[in-house]
VOBAMI-659585 format. One record per residue: residue number from 1; x, y, z of N, C-alpha, C in turn; residue in one letter. Coordinates in steps of 0.001 Angstrom, whole numbers, always signed. Atoms other than C-alpha are relative to their C-alpha. Layout:
BEGIN
NUM	X	Y	Z	X	Y	Z	X	Y	Z	a .
...
//
This chain:
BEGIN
1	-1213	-567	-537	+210038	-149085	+69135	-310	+690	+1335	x .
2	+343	-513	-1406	+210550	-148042	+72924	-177	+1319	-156	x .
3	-58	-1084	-296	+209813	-144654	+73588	+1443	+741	+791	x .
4	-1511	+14	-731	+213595	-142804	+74203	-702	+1104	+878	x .
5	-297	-618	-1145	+214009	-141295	+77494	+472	+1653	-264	x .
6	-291	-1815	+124	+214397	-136836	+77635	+1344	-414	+738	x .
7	-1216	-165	-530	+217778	-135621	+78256	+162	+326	+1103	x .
8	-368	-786	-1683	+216551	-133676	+81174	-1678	+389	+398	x .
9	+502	-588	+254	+213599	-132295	+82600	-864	+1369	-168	x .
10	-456	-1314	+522	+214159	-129068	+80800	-582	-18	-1577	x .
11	+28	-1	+1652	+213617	-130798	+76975	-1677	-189	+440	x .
12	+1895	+145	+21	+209707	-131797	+78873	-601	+1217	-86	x .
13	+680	-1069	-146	+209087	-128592	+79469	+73	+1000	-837	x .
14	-371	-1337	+1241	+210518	-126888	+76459	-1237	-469	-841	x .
15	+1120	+706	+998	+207749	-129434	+74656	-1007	+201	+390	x .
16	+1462	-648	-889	+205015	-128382	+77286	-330	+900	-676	x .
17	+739	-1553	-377	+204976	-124839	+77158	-571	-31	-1788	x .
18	+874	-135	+1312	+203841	-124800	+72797	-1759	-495	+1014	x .
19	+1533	+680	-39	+200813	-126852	+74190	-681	+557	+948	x .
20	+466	-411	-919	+200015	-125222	+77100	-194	+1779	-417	x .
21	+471	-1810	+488	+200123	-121764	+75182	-1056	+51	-1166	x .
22	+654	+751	+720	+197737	-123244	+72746	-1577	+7	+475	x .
23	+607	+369	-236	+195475	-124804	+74572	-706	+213	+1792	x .
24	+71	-333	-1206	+195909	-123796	+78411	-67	-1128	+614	x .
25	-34	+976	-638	+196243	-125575	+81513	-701	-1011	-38	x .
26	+1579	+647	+621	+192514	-127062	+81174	-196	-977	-1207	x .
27	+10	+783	+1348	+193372	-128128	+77630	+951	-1214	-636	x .
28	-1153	+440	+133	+196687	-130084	+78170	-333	-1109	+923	x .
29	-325	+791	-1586	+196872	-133435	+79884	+1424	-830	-76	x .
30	-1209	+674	-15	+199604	-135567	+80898	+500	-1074	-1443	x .
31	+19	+1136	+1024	+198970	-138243	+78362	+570	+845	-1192	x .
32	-787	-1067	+1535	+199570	-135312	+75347	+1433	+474	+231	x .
33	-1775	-699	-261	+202564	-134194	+77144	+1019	-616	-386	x .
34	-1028	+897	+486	+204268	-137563	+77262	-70	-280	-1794	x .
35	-146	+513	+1650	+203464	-138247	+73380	+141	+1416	-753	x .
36	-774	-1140	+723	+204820	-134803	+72515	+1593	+169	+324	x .
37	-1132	+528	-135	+207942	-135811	+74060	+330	-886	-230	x .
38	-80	+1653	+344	+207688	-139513	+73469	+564	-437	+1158	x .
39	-211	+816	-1126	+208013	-140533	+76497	-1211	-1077	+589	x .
40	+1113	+204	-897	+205358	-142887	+78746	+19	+521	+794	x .
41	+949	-740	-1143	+203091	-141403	+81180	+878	-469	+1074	x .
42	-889	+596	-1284	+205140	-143481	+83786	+920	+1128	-36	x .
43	-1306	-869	+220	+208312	-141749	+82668	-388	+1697	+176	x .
44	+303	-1201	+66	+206689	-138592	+82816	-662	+273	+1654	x .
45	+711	+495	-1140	+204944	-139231	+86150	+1483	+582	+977	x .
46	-1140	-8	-856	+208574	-139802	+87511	+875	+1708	+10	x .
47	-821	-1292	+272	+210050	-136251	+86412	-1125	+943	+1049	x .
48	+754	-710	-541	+206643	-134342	+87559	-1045	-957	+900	x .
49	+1198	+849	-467	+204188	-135583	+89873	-1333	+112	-667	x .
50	+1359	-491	+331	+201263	-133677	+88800	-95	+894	-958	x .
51	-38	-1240	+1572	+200175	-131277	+85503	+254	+947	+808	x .
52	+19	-1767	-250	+199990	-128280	+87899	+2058	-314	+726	x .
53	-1946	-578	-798	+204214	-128814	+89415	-93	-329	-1373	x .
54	-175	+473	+1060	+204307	-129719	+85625	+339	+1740	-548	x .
55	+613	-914	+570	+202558	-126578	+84660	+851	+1131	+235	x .
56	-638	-778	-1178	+203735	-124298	+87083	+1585	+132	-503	x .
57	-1559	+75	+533	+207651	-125508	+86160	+280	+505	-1698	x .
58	+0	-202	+1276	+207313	-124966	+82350	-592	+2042	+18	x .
59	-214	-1873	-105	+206073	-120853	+83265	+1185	+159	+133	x .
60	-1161	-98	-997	+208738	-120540	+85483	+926	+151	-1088	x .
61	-1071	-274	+1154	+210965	-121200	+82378	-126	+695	-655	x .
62	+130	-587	+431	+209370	-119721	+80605	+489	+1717	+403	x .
63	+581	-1417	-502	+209478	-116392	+82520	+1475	+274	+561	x .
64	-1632	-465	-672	+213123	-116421	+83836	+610	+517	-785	x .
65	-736	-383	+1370	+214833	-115667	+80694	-443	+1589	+410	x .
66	+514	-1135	-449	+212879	-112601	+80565	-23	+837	+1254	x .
67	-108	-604	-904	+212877	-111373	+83972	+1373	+274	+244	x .
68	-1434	-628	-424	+216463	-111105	+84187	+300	+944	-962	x .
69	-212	-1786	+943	+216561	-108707	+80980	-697	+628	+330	x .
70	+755	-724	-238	+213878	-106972	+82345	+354	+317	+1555	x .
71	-643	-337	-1701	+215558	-106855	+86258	+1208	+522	-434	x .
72	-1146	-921	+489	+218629	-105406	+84210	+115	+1300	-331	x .
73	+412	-1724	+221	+216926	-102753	+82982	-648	+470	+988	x .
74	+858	-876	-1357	+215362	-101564	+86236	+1333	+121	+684	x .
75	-990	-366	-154	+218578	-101759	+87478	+1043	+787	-493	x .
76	-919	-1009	+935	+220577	-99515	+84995	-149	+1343	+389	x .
77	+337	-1346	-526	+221473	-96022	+85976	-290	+986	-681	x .
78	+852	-425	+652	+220394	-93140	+84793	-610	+1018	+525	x .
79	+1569	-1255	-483	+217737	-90113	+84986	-1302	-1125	+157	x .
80	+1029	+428	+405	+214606	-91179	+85786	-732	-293	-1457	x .
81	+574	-582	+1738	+213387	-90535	+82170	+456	-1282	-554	x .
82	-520	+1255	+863	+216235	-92905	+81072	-403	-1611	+384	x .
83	+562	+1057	-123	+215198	-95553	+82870	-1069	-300	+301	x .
84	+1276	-23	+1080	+211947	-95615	+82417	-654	-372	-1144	x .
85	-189	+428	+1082	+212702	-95606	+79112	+242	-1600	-631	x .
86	-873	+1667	-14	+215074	-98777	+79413	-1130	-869	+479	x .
87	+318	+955	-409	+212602	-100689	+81501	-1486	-125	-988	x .
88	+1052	+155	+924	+209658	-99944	+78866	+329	-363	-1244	x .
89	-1152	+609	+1336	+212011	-100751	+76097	-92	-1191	+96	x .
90	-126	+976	-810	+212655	-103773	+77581	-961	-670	-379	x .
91	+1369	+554	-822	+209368	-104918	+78695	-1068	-209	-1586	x .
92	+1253	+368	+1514	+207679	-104555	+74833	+1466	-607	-644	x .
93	-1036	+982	+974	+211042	-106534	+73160	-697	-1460	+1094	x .
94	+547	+644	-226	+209906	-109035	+75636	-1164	-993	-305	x .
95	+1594	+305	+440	+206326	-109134	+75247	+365	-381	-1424	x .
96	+397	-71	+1357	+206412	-108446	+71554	+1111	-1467	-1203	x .
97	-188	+1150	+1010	+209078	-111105	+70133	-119	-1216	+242	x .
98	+467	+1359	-443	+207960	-113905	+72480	-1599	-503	-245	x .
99	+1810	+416	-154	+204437	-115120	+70920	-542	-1109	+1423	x .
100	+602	+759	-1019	+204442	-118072	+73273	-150	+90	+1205	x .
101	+185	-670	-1226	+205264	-116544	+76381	-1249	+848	-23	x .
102	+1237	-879	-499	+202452	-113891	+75750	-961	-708	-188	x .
103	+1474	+797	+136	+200165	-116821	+75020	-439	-350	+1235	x .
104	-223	+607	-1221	+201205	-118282	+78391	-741	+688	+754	x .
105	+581	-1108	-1130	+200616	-115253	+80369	-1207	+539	-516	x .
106	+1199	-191	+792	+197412	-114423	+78383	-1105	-850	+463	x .
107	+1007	+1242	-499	+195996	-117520	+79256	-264	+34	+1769	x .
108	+319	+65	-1392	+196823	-117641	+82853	-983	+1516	+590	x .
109	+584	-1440	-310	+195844	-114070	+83215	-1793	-94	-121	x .
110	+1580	-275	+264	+191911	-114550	+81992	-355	-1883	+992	x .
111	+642	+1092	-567	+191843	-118482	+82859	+354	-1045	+1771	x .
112	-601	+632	-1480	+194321	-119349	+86094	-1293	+193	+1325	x .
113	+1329	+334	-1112	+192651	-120449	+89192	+1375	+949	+1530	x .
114	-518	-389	-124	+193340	-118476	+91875	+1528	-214	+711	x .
115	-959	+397	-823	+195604	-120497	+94341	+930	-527	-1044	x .
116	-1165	+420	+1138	+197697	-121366	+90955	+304	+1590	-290	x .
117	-327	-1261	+506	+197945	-117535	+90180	+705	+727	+1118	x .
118	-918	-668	-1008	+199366	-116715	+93959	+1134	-749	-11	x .
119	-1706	+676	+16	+202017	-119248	+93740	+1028	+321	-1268	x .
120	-443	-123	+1209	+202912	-117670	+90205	+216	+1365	+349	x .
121	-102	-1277	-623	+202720	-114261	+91685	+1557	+87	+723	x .
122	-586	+533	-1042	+204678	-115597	+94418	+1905	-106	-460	x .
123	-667	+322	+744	+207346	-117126	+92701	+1317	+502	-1100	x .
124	-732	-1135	+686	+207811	-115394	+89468	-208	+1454	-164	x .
125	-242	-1458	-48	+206864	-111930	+89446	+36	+679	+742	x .
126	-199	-777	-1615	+206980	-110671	+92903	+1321	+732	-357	x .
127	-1165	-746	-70	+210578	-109298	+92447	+95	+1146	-1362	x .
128	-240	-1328	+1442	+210291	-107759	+88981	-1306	+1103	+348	x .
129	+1346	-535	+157	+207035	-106155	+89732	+91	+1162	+1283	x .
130	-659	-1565	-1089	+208411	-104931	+93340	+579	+1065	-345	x .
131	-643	-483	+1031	+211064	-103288	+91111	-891	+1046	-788	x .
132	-17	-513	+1214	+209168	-102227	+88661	-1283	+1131	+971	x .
133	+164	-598	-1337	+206708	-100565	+91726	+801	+1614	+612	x .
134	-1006	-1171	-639	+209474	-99022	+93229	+622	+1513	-1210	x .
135	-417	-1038	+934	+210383	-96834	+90131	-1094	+417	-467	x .
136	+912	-1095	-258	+206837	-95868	+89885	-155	+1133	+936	x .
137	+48	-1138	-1394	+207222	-94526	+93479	+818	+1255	-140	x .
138	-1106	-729	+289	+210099	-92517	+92092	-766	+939	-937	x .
139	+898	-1252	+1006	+207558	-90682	+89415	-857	+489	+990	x .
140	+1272	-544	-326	+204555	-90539	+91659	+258	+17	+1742	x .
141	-164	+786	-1000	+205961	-89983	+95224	-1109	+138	+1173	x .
142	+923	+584	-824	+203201	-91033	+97752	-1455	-51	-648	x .
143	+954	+402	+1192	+201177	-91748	+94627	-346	-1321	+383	x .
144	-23	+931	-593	+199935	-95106	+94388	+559	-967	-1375	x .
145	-986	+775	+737	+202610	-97024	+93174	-9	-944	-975	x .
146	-20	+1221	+1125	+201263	-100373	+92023	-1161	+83	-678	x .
147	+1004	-99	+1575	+198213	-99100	+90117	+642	+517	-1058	x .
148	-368	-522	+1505	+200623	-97194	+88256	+1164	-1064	-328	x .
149	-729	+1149	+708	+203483	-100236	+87832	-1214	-974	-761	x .
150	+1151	+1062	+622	+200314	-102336	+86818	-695	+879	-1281	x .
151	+326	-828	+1467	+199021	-99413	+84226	+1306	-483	-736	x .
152	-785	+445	+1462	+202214	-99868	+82285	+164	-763	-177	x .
153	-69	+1231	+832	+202288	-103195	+82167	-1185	-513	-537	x .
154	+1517	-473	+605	+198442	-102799	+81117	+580	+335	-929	x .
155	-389	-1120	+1315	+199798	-100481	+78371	+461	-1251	-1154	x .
156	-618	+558	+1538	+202392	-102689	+76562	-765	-1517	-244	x .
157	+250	+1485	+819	+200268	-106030	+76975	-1391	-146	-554	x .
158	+927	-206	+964	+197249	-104395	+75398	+517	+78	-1288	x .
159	-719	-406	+1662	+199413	-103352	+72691	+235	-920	-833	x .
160	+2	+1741	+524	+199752	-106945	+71706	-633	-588	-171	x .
161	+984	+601	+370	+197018	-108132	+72070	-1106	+809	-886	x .
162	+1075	-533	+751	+195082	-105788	+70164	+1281	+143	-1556	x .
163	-954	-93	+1327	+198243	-106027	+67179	-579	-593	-1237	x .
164	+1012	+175	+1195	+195983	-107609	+64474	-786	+1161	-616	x .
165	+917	-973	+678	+193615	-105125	+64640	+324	+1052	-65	x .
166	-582	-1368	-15	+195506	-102246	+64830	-7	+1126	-814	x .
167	-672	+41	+962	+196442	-102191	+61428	-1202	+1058	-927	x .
168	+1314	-385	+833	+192218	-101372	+60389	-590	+631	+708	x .
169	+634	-1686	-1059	+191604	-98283	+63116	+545	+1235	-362	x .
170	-290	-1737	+433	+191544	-94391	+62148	+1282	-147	+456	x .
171	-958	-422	-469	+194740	-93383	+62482	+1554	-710	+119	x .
172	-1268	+1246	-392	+196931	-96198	+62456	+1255	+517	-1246	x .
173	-1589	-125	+1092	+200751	-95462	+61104	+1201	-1402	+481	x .
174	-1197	+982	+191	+203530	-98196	+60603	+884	+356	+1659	x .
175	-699	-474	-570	+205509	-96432	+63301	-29	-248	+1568	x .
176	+560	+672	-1022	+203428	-97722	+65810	+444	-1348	+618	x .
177	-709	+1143	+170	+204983	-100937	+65406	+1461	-351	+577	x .
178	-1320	-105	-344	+208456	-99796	+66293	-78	+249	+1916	x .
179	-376	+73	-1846	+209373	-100285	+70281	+612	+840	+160	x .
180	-1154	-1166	-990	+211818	-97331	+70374	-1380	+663	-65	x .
181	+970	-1088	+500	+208558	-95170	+69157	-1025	-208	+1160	x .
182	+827	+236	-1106	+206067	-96971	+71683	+891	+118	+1112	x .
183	-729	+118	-1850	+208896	-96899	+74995	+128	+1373	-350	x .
184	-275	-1547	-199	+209152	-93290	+73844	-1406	+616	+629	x .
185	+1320	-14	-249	+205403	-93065	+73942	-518	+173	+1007	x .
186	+450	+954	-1050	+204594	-94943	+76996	+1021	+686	+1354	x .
187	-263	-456	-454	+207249	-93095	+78637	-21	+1449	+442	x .
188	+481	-798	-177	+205578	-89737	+78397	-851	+85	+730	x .
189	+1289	+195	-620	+202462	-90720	+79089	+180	-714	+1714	x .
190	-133	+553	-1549	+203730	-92641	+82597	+899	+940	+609	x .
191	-750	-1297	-834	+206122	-89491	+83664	-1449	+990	+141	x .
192	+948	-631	-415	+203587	-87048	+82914	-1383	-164	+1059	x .
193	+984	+475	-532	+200240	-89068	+84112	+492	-182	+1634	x .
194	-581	+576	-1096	+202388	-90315	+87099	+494	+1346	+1037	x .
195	+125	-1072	-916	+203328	-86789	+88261	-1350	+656	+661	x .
196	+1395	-643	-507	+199247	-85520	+88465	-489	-822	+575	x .
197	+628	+880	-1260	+198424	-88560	+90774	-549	+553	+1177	x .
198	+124	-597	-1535	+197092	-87577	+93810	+680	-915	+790	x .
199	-310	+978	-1364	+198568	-88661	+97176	-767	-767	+528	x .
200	+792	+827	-889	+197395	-91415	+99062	-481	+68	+913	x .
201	+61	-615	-1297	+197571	-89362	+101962	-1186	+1142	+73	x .
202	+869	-962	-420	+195757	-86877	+101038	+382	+1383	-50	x .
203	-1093	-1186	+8	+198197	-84426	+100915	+290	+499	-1515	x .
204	-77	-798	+1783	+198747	-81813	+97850	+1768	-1031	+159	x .
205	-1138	+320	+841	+201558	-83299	+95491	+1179	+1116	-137	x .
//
């Protein structure tokens, strides 16, 4: 029987990204792609040219969804405090109920090369990350902004990846588990920490 033709390609890349969160770019080739869609390599050829616009397009989807609930909540008004709150709220419902997305970004993060990691930079997180930046500058002002937007997103995507073991370290309570309890958390610790910064300048705070 022929191999049927994808509806779009939107259904290739919904069938990519499992394998590519799996196995990583490195571990995926074209040939597995088309026979996880059932398509031929030809047919697959014709949609993408190459695994990396392949690759590359299947993040991208991945990562849009998410960035617009997470560019909603940086946008929401508010005390500082509250949003803060909202965009760390946010940012672990994200992380935490998407396994495959955090496989995605997991992977690229330790194994991407780099001229595939600036066009992904580039791309998709440049705007959420400016964003998310700019409302550090608002805790820490002439602090330095994107070590501390890059600490909290350090924060919640350790928190995930260390979620197995969590469970069998001193101290561990259930409660930990809950996202209002960690964005409450996480939002102490980045107001407070974020006010004793020093200036960049040089200048008392």
């Amino acid at each position: 029987m022929r191999p049927k033709q994808p509806k779009s390609p939107e259904e290739i890349l919904q069938k990519a990204i499992p394998l590519f969160a799996n196995a990583g770019f490195s571990g995926v080739s074209m040939r597995q792609i088309a026979k996880q869609v059932n398509i031929s390599a030809a047919a697959l050829y014709h949609h993408f040219p190459d695994k990396e616009t392949l690759y590359l397009s299947a993040v991208d989807l991945v990562f849009k969804e998410k960035a617009q609930h997470l560019l909603l909540a940086l946008h929401a008004s508010g005390t500082l405090e509250t949003r803060l709150y909202g965009v760390i709220l946010q940012f672990i419902r994200v992380v935490g109920m998407d396994h495959t997305f955090r496989a995605v970004m997991q992977r690229e993060m330790l194994e991407g090369e780099p001229e595939r990691l600036r066009i992904m930079a580039d791309r998709m997180f440049k705007q959420s990350f400016g964003e998310m930046r700019a409302l550090a500058a608002e805790i820490a002002p002439g602090g330095d902004a994107t070590l501390l937007a890059g600490t909290l997103v350090s924060l919640v995507a350790y928190h995930f990846q260390t979620r197995a073991l969590r469970p069998y370290l001193p101290g561990y309570q259930p409660c930990h588990e809950s996202p209002e309890h960690l964005a409450r958390f996480y939002t102490q610790l980045i107001l407070e920490g974020g006010r004793r910064l020093p200036r960049l300048d040089g200048a008392s705070a």
